[in-house]
C-alpha positions in Angstrom: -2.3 1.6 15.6 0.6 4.4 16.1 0.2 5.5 12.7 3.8 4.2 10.9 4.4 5.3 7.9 6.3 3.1 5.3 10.0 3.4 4.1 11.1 4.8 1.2 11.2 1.2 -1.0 9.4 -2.1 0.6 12.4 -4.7 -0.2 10.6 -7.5 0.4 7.6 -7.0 -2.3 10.2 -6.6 -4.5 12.5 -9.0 -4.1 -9.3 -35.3 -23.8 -12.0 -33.4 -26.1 -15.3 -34.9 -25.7 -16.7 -36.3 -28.5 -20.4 -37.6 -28.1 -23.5 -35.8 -27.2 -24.2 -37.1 -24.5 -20.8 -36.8 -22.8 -21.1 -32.7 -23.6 -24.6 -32.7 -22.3 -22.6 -34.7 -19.1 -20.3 -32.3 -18.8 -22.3 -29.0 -18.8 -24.0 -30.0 -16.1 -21.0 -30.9 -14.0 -20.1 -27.1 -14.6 -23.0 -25.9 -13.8 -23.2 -28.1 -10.6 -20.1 -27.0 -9.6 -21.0 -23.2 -10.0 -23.7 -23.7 -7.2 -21.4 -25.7 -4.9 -20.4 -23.3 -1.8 -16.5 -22.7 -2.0 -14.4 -20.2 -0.6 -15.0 -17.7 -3.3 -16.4 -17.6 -6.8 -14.8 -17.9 -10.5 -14.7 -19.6 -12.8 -16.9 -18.9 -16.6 -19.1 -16.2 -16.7 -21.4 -18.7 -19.2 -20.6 -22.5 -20.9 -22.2 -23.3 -24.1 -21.6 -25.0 -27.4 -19.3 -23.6 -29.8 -19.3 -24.0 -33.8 -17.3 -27.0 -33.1 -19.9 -28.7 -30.2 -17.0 -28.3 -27.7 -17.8 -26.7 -24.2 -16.6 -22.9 -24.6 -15.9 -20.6 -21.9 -17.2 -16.4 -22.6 -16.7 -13.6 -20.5 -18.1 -10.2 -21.0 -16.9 -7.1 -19.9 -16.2 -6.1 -16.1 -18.5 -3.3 -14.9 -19.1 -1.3 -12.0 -21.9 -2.4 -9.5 -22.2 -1.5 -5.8 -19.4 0.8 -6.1 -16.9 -2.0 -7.3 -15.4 -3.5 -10.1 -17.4 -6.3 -11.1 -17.2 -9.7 -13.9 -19.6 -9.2 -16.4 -22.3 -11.3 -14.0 -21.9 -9.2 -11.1 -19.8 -11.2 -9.1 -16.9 -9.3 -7.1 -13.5 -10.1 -8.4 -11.1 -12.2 -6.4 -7.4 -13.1 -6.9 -4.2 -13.0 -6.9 -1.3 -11.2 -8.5 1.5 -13.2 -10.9 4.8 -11.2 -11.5 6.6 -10.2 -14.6 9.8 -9.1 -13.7 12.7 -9.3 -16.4 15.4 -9.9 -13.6 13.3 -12.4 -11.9 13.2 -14.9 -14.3 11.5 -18.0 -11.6 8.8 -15.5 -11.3 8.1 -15.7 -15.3 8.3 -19.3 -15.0 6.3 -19.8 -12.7 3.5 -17.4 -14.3 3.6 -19.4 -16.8 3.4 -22.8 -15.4 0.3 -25.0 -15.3 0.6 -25.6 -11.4 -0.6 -21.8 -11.2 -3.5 -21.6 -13.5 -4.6 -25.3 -12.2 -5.0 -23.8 -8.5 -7.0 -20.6 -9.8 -9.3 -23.3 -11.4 -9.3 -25.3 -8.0 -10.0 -22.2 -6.0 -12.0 -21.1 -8.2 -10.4 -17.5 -8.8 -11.9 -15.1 -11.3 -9.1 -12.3 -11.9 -4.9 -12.7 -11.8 -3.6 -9.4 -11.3 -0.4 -9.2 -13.7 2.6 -6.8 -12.2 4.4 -5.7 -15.5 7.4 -4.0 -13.9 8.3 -2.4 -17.3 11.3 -0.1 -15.8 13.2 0.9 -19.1 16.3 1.9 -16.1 16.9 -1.5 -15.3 19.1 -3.7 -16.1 17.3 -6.9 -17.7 14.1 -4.7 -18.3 12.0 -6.7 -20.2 11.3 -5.1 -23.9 7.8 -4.6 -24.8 7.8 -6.8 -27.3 8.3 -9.4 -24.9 6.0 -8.2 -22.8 3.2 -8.6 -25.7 4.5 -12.0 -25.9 4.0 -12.9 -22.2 0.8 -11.2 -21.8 -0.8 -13.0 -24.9 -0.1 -16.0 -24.0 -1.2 -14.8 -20.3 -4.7 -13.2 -21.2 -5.3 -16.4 -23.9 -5.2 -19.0 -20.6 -7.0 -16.6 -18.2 -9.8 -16.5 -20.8 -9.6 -20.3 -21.5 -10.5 -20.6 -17.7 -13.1 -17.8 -17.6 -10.5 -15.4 -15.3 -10.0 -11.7 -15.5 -6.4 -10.1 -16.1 -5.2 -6.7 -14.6 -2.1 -5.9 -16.3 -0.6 -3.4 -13.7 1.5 -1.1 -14.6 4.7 -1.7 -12.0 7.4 0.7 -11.7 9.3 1.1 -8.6 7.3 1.0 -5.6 6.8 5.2 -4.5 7.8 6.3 -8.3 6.5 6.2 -11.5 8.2 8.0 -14.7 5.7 9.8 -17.4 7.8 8.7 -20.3 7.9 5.0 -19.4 4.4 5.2 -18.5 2.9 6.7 -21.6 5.3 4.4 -24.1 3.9 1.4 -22.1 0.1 2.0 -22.5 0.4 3.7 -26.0 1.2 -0.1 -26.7 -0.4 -2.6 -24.2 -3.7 -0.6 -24.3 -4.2 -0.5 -28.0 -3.0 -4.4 -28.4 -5.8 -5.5 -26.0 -8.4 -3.3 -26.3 -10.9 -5.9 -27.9 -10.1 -8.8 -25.4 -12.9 -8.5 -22.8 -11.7 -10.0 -19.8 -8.8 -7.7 -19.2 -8.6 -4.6 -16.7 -5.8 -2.0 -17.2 -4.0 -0.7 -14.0 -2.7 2.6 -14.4 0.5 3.1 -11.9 1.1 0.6 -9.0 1.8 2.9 -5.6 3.2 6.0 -7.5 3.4 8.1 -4.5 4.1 7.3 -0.6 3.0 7.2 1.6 -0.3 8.9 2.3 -3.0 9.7 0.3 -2.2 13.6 1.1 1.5 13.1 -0.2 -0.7 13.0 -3.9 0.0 16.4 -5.3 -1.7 18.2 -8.0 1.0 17.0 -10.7 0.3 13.4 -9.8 -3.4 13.5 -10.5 -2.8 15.9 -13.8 -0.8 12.3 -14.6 -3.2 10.2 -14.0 -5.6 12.4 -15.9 -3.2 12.3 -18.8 -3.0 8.2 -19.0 -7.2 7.7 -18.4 -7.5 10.0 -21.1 -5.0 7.9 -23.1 -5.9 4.9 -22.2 -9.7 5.4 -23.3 -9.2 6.9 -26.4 -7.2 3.4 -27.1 -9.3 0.9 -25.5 -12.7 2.9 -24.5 -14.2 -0.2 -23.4 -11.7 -1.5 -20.9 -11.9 -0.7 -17.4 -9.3 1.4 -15.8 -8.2 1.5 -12.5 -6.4 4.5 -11.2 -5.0 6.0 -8.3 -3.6 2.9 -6.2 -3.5 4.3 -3.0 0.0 2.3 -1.4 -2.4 2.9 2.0 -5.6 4.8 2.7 -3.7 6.7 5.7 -4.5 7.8 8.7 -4.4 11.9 9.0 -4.8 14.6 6.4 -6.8 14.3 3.1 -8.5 10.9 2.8 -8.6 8.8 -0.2 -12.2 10.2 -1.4 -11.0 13.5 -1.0 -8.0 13.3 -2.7 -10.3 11.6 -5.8 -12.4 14.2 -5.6 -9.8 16.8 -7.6 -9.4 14.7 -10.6 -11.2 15.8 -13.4 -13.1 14.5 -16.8 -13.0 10.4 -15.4 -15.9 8.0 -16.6 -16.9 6.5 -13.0 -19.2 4.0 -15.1 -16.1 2.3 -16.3 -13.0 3.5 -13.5 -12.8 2.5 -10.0 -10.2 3.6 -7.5 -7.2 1.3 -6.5 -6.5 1.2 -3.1 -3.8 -1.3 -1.1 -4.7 -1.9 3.2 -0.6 -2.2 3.9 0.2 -0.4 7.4 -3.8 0.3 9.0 -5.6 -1.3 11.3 -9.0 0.5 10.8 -11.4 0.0 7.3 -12.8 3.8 7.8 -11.1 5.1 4.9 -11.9 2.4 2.8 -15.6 2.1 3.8 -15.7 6.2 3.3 -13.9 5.7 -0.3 -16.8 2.9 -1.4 -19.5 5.3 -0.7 -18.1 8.2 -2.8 -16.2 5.8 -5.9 -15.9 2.2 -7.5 -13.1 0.9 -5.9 -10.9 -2.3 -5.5 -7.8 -3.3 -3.0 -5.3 -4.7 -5.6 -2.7 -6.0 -2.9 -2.0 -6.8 0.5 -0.6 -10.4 1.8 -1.0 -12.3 5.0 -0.4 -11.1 8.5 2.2 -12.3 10.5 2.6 -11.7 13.9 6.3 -12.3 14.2 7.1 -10.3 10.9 10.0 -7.8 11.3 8.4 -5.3 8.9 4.7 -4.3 10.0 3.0 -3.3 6.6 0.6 -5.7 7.4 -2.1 -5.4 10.1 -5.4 -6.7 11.8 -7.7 -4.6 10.6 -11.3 -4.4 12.2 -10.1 -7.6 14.1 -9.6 -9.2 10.5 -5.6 -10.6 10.0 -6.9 -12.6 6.6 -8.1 -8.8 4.5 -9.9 -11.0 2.1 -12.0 -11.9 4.1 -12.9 -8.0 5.7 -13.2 -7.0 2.0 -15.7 -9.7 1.3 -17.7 -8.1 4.2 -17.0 -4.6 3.0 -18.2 -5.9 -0.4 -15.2 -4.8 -2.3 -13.4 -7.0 -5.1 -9.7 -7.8 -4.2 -6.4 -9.5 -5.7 -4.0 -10.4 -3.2 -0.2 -10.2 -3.1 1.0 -13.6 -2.0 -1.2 -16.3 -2.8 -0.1 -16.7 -6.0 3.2 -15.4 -7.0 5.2 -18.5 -6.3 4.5 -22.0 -5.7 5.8 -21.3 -2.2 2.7 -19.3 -1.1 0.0 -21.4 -2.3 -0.3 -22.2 1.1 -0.8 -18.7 1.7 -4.4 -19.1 -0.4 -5.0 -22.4 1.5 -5.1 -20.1 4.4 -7.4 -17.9 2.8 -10.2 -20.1 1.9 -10.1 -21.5 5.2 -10.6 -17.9 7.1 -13.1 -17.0 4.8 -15.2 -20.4 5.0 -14.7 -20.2 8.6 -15.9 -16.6 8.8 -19.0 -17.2 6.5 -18.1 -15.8 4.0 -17.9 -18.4 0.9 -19.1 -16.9 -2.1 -22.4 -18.6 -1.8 -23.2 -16.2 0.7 -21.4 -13.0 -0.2 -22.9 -13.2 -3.2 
């Protein structure tokens, strides 16, 4: 590939209970048959049991770090897709919070939704944080219900990030959630473009500053920091740049990374052999696109499916957003069936 670099702003990312023994006894071992069926990917609950009120209940434990990812509590990578919260986007809430959404992550069998919080205190028709709490409860209480993970990202403007919003933000939404085990905080979405080298030593003292934050409010959650918009191409690679921030728990923090605008996994496979990592976004490739963020990369235009090979947990950009792109995921389970890579055999 020539090596493009992105633009200043990517417009178009932003633009019945059972009741008798024998029909819970049924029941569990439907779920359990359908966690051995081969899909596309894996989800669903970490464990099903009885609860207090001999109902099937869903619990999942922590996410942890194995084989230099970010991991459910069972080991299985994460895979996904990402549901907006935008205050001037209102469908987009809607839609988030609409049962078509959470019905396909069951079909698909999805284990973590990736929740963009574009808190941006500037804008016109920000959302408050109160109403954030409010969408993100009633989020993180269905994701739970269905045995999926929730990274609440962090989503200012694309290439930006501002301190002040950032640290009101997580002094909150950190501290509210720190005892709900399936979520994932995301630290800053993209804060810098476009290459990893364009990081300068202010923008890892900041991400210093929020980890430490964060983890003194919720020092059980996983973070994710960094979020690399792309991996680049010249000049300090991801690993290296990772490599000056200082004091991080690696046990519990694993590098975010995004595969927009390369054509070549080196950097990625180079940045999974020195930290935890996880690509949080890319989207489809399309050939006829008049924008290029998007390319085959090691001959793979579905990135799902490369990251399954690399071995590297993954939410995706538009598979989920609107009802519009569930194709889009159709088109992912396919590749990744096709390519052998179900989570029967990933896994």
């Amino acid at each position: 590939m020539s090596g493009a670099t992105p633009p200043v702003a990517w417009t178009m990312k932003e633009d019945a209970p059972v009741k008798s023994v024998l029909n819970r006894a049924l029941l569990i071992v439907l779920l359990a048959a359908t966690a051995l069926s081969c899909g596309p990917w894996v989800g669903g609950p970490v464990q099903t049991g009885m609860d207090a009120a001999g109902d099937v209940s869903v619990s999942l434990g922590r996410p942890r770090i194995a084989d230099n990812t970010l991991v459910g509590s069972d080991g299985r990578r994460l895979r996904g897709g990402t549901l907006w919260l935008y205050g001037w986007i209102g469908d987009k809430k809607a839609w988030a919070m609409s049962e078509a959404v959470w019905q396909s992550m069951r079909d698909h069998r999805l284990n973590v939704v990736r929740v963009a919080c574009a808190y941006r205190p500037e804008r016109e028709n920000n959302l408050s944080l109160e109403q954030y709490e409010a969408l993100l409860d009633t989020l993180i209480d269905r994701a739970e219900a269905s045995g999926i993970y929730v990274i609440i990202d962090f989503h200012p403007r694309p290439g930006s990030y501002d301190m002040t919003a950032a640290r009101t933000f997580w002094n909150r939404i950190a501290r509210r959630y720190r005892d709900r085990p399936n979520v994932i905080y995301e630290l800053i979405n993209e804060p810098v473009f476009s290459r990893p080298d364009d990081y300068t030593d202010q923008t890892l003292r900041d991400f210093e500053e929020l980890w430490r934050l964060v983890h003194e409010l919720a020092p059980d959650t996983p973070a994710i920091v960094m979020t690399f918009c792309q991996v680049g191409d010249t000049g300090r690679t991801p690993a290296q740049v990772v490599d000056a921030l200082r004091g991080i728990d690696w046990s519990k923090t694993a590098v975010g990374f995004h595969s927009y605008w390369r054509d070549s996994s080196e950097r990625i496979v180079d940045l999974k052999r020195h930290y935890p990592c996880i690509n949080t976004e890319f989207y489809n490739f399309r050939p006829n696109a008049r924008r290029r963020e998007m390319q085959i990369m090691d001959g793979h235009a579905y990135h799902a499916t490369l990251m399954e090979k690399l071995g590297i947990s993954w939410t995706q950009w538009d598979i989920l957003d609107t009802e519009g792109h569930l194709p889009n995921l159709d088109a992912v389970a396919a590749d990744l069936k096709a390519q052998g890579r179900c989570w029967a055999d990933a896994d």
